[in-house]
C-alpha positions in Angstrom: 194.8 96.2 83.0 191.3 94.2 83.0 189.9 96.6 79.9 193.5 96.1 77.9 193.5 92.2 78.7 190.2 91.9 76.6 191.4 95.1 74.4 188.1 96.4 75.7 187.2 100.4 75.6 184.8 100.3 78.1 183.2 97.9 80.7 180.9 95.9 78.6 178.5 94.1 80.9 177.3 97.4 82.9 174.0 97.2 84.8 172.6 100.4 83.8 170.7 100.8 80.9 173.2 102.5 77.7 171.5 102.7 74.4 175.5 102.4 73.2 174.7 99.1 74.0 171.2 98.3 72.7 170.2 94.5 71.2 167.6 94.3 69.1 166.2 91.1 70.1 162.4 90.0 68.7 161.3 91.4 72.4 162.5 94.6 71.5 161.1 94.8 68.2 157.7 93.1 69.3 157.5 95.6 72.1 158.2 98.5 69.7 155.9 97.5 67.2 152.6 97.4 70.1 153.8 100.7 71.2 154.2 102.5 67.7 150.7 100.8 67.2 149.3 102.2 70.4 150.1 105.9 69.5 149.4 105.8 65.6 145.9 104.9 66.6 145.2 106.4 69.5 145.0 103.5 72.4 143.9 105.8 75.4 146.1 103.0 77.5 149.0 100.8 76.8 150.4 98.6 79.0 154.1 96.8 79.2 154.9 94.3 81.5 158.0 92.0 82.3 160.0 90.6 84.6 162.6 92.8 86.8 166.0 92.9 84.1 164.1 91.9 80.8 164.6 94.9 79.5 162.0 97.0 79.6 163.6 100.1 80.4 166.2 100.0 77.6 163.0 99.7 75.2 161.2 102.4 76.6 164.6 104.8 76.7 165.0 103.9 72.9 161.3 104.3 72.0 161.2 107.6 73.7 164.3 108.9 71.6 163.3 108.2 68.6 159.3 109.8 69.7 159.6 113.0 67.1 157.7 116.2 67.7 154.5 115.1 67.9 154.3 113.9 71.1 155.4 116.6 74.1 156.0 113.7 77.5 156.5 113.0 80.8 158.3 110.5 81.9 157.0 109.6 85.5 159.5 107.4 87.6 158.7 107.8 91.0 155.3 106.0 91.3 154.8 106.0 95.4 153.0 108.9 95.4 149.2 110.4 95.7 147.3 111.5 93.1 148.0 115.4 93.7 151.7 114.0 93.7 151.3 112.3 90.4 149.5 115.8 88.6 152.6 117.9 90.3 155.1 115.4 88.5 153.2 115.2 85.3 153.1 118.8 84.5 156.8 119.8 86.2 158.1 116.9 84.0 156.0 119.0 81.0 157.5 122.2 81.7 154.7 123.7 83.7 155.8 125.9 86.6 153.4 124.3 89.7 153.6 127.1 92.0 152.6 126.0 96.0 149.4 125.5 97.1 147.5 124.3 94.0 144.7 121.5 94.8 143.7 118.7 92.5 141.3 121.0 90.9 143.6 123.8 90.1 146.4 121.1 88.5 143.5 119.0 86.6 142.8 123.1 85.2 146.5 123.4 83.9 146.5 119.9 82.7 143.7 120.9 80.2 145.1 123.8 79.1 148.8 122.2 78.7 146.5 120.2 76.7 144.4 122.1 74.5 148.1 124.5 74.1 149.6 121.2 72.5 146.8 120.4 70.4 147.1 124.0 68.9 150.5 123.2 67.8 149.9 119.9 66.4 151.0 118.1 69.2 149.5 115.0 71.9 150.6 114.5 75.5 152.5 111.1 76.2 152.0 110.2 80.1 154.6 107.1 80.7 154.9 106.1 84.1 157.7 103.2 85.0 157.5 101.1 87.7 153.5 101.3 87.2 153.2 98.6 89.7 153.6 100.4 92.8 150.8 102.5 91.8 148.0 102.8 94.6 144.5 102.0 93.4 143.3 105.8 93.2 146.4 106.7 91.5 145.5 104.7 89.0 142.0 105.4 88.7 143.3 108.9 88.5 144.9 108.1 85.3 142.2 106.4 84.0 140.3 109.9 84.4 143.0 111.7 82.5 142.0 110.2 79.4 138.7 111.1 80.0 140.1 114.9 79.1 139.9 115.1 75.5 136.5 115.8 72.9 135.0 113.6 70.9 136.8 111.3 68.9 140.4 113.1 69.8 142.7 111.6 72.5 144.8 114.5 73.5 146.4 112.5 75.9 148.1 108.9 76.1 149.4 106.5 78.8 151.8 104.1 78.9 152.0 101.9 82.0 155.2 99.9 82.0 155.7 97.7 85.4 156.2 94.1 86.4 154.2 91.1 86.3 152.6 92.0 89.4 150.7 95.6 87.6 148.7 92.8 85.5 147.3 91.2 89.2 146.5 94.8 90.3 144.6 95.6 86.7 142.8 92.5 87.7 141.1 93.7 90.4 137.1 94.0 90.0 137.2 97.9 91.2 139.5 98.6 88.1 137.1 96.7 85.8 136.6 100.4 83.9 140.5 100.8 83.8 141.0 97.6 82.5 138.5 97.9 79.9 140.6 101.4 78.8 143.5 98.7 77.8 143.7 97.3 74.0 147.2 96.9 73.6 149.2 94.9 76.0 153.0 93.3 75.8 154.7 91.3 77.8 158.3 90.8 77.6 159.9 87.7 77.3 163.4 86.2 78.0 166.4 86.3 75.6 166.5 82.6 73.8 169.8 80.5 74.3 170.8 81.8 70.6 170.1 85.3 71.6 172.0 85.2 74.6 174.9 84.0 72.6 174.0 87.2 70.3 173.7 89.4 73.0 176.8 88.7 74.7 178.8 89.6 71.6 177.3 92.6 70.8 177.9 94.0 73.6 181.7 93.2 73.6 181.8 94.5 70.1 180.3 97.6 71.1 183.0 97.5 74.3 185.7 97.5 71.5 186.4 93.5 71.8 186.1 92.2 68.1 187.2 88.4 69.2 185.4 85.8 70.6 185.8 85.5 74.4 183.1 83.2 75.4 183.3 79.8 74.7 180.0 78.0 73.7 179.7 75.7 76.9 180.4 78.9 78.9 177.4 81.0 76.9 175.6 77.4 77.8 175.9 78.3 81.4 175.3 81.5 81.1 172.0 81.1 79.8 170.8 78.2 82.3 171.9 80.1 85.1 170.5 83.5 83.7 167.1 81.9 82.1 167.8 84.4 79.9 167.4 87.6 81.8 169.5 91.0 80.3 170.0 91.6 83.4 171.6 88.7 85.2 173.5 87.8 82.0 174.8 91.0 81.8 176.2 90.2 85.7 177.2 86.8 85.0 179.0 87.4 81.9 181.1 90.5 83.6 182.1 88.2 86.9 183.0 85.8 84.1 185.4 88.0 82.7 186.7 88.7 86.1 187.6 85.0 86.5 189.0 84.8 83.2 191.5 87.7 84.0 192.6 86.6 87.4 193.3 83.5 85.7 195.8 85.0 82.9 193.3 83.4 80.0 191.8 85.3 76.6 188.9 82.6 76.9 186.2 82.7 79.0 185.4 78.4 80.0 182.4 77.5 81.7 183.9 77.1 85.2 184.5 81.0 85.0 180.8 81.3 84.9 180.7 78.6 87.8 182.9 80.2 89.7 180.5 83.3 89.6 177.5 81.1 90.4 179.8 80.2 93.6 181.3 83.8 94.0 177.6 84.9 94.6 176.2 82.2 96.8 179.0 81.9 99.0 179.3 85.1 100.8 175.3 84.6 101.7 176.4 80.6 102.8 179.9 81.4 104.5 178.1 84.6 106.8 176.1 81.2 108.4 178.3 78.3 107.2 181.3 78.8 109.8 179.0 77.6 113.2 182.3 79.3 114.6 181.6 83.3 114.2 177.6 82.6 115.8 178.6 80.2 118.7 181.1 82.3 119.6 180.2 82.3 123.8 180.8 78.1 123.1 184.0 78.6 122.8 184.9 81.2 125.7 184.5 78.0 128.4 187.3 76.1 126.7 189.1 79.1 126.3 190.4 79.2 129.8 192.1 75.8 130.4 194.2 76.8 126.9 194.0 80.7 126.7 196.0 80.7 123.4 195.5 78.0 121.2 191.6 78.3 121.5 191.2 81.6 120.5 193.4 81.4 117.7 191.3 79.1 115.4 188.5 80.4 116.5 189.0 83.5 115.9 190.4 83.0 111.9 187.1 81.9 110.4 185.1 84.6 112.0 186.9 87.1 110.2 187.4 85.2 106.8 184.2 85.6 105.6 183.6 89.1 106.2 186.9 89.4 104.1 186.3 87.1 100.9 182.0 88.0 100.9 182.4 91.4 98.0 185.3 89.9 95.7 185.0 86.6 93.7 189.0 86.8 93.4 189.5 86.5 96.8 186.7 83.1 96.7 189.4 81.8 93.9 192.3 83.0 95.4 191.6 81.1 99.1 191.0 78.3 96.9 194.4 78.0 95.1 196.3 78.6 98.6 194.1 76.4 101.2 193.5 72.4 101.3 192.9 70.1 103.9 189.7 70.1 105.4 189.0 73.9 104.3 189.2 72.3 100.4 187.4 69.9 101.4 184.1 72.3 103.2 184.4 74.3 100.1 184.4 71.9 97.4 181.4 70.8 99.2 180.0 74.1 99.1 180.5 74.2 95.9 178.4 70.8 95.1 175.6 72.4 97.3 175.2 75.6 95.0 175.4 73.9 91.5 172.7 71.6 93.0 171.0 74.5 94.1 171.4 76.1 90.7 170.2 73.3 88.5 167.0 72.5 90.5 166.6 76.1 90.5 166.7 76.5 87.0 164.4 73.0 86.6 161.4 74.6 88.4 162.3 78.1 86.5 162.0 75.5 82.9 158.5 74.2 85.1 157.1 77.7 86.0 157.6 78.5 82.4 155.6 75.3 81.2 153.0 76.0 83.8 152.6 79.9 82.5 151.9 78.5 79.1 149.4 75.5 79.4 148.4 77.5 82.8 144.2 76.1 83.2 142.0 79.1 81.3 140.7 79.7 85.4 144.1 81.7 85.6 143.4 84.7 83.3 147.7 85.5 83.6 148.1 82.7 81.4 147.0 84.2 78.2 148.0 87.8 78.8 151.4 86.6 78.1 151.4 87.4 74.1 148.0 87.5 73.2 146.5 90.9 74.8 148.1 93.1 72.0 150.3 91.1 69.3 147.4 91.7 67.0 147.4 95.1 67.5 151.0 95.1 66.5 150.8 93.5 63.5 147.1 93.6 62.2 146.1 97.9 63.0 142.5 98.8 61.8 142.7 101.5 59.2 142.0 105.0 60.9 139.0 105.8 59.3 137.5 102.1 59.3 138.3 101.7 62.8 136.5 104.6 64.0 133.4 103.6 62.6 134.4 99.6 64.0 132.6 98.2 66.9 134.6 97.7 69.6 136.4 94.6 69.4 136.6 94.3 65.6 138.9 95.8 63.0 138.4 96.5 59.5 139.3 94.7 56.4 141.7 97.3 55.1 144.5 98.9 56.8 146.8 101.4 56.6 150.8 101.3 57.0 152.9 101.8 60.2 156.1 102.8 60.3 158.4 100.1 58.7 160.2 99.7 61.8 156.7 98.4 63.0 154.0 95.9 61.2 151.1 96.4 58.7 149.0 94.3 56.8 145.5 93.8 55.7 143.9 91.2 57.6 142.0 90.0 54.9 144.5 90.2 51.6 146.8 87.6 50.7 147.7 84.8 53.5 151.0 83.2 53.1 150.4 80.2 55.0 153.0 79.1 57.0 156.4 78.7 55.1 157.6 75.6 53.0 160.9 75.9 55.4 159.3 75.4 58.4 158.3 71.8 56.9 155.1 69.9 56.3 154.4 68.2 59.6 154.4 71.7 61.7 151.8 73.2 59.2 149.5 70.3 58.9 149.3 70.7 63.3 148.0 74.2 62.6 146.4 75.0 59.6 143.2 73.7 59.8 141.4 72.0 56.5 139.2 74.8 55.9 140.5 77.9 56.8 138.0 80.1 55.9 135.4 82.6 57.4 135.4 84.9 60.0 137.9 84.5 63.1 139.2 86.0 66.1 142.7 88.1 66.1 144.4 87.0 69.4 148.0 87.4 68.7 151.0 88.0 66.7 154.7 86.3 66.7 158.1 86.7 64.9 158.8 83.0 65.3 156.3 80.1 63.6 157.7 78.0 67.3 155.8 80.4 69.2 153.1 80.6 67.2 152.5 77.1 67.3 152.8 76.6 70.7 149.9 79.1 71.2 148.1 77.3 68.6 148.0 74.0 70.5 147.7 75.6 73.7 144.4 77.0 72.6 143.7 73.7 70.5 144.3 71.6 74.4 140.9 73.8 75.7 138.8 72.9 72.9 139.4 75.7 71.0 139.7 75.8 66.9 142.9 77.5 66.2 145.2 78.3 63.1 148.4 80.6 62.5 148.8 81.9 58.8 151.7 84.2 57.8 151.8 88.2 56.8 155.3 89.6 55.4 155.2 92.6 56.0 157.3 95.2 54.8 160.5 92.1 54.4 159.7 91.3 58.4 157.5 88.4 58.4 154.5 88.0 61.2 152.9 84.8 62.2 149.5 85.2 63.4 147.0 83.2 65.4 143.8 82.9 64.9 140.6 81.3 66.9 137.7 80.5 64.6 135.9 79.9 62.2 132.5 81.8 62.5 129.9 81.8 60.3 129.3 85.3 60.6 131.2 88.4 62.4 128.4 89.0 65.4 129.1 84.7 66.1 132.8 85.9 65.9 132.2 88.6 68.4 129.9 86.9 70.6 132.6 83.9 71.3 135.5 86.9 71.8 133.4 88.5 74.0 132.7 85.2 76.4 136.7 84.5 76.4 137.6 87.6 77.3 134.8 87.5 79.9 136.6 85.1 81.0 139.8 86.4 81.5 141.3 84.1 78.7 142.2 87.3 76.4 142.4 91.0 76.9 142.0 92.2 73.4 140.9 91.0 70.0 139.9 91.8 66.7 137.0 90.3 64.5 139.0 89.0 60.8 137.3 87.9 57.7 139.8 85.4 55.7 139.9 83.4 52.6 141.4 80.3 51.6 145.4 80.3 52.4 146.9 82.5 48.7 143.5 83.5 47.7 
């Protein structure tokens, strides 16, 4: 009845990841590009971070489909575990029988020799372990060790970390200092925009089978300022949505449907301690005897309601079609409470956003958010230049990555930023002469973001610009800190920021004037 009221095919707004359902929003696509990057040039370490329902899982599901045959991984899930735990996981999820009673030594042996039987056949080793963040300290100095493995220049074996925010804290600490330093390419996933939700939302009904429009604009609206963008709690808000919609008898989903979820959610957790009647219970008993029968009776009614209406929003809606009186009233009330709750909620989510962007350079979080790896995504050293690079600095010419991905020579043909984008944007961040050698700290798919780093930067004193690559039809806006008279002045300034904990990776640029 629900799937055929929508002419649905399946449940669109599932919570577990479905590549059926996959949205290519510029998150995905930046995160692709950094991890294409990583593996095409041989980043020991790459690390993926983002909230809890951003999406990283999909990404990395999708990425590891597509991986081809040069890569033979494990995909690590279970990450609270020792280091002799970790080894037995890595080479069972490689195909290596790990018979009982093996120590650390005897695994790190088979390990090598997994290794050294790949690299025979043409093949590298891909270690991904989710949920990186509940990683013990010596598990991940373990891993750090694994990449020690290989000869010379070759890097049998790669890692990628993916976890949330708080694996960035942890690669912070001073006794990972040689971990960290393993780390040149680093993404951080960011919310869906409002426009994206909208997107999102209606790609996944069309993939569900719906081809109409069932979410009204306001209702996306909602959606998005309750969600803050989140997959994940869109994904939840839009299917008790839906719901509401249905029990209603309507095609449409309206903005109170996604109201009525807000409430459907809160109120179970309010009424289990709204209703003083189900705690003070004993109060009760006293008066009970003088008037044995009416007491109990309304005293016992709301001590059972809520355990009945908490799961189901319908039954929320349905209580509130068929009660009034001073039950309409406590609920309506209720009601007023939540949205409150919801909209200063979402106010200090809009805050906590502003704050992570113009965060003070003490907090070293602040510019991890795009600007570890971007370059790398979009600006790659060319193999045999960057091997013969100091650390830190790339080449001036560069060779391709997959088209899905970014490449460009750092020092050909600038584009500027585009006429469309209009003058006054440009003039606030191209700087009057743009010319000499600069530091690489990131890369963006929108010219917005772009100049928001840009003045970011510009607010601690910092010369800044973004200047344009299209690469392949997918155009790249990058930012740059500089300029330098020379590369080692270049290099010397990258190394003091990222000293102090302003960036985590970088590359050393020569550029000309803007279409020389």
């Amino acid at each position: 009845m629900y799937l055929e009221h929508f002419d649905l095919n399946v449940m669109p707004f599932g919570l577990s990841p479905k590549l059926d359902f996959l949205y290519r929003s510029a998150a995905f696509e930046e995160s692709m590009a950094h991890l294409v990057y990583g593996l095409d040039n041989s980043e020991a370490i790459v690390v993926v971070t983002g909230a809890i329902g951003t999406g990283k899982t999909m990404a990395l599901q999708s990425f590891l489909t597509h991986l081809g045959e040069r890569f033979a991984f494990a995909l690590i899930t279970n990450t609270q575990v020792t280091t002799v735990e970790l080894l037995k996981l890595i080479l069972e999820d490689l195909g290596v029988r790990v018979e009982p009673g093996l120590d650390k030594s005897d695994l790190l042996i088979r390990f090598k020799e997994v290794l050294l039987a790949n690299s025979r056949d043409g093949r590298k080793v891909l270690v991904v372990v989710d949920e990186a963040q509940n990683l013990a300290r010596d598990v991940l100095e373990e891993i750090r060790l694994l990449t020690n493995l290989g000869q010379g220049e070759s890097q049998p074996v790669q890692i990628i970390l993916l976890g949330q925010p708080e694996l960035e804290e942890m690669l912070r600490r001073e006794d990972l200092a040689q971990l960290r330093q393993r780390i040149r390419v680093h993404y951080r996933f960011e919310p869906l925009s409002r426009a994206e939700v909208g997107e999102y939302i209606d790609h996944r009904m069309s993939v569900a089978g719906c081809e109409e429009s069932v979410f009204e604009a306001k209702a996306i609206d909602r959606i998005f300022a309750i969600s803050g963008g989140v997959p994940r709690v869109v994904n939840t808000l839009a299917g008790e949505g839906l719901l509401s919609a249905f029990v209603a008898g309507r095609k449409r989903v309206r903005p109170e449907d996604i109201e009525m979820k807000e409430d459907g959610l809160a109120v179970p957790e309010h009424r289990s301690d709204l209703p003083p009647a189900p705690r003070p219970a004993p109060a009760p008993v006293p008066r009970a005897k003088p008037a044995p029968e009416p007491a109990p009776v309304p005293e016992s009614r709301p001590a059972e309601r809520p355990r009945r209406e908490a799961p189901p929003v319908m039954a929320v809606r349905s209580d509130r079609h068929r009660e009034g009186g001073r039950r309409g009233l406590g609920w309506l009330v209720a009601v007023v409470l939540v949205v409150a709750a919801a909209a200063a909620w979402y106010l200090g989510w809009l805050d906590g956003v502003r704050e992570l962007v113009s965060r003070p350079s003490a907090e070293p979080a602040a510019t991890a958010v795009r600007t570890d790896a971007s370059p790398s995504a979009v600006a790659p050293a060319a193999t045999e230049d960057a091997r013969t690079a100091d650390q830190g600095e790339v080449a001036t010419s560069v060779t391709a990555v997959p088209a899905a991905e970014t490449s460009a020579t750092a020092s050909g043909p600038s584009a500027g930023v585009p006429a469309s984008a209009g003058a006054q944007p440009v003039a606030a961040v191209t700087p009057p002469s743009p010319e000499g050698f600069f530091i690489h700290i990131s890369s963006f798919r929108t010219l917005e973001r772009a100049e928001t780093q840009v003045r970011r930067i510009e607010s601690r004193e910092l010369p800044a610009l973004t200047r344009t690559e299209d690469v392949r039809g997918t155009t790249w806006f990058r930012v740059y800190i500089g300029p330098y008279a020379d590369r080692e002045a270049a290099r010397q300034r990258a190394n003091e920021l990222k000293d102090a904990g302003r960036i985590s990776y970088y590359q050393i640029v020569r550029l000309g004037p803007v279409g020389t």
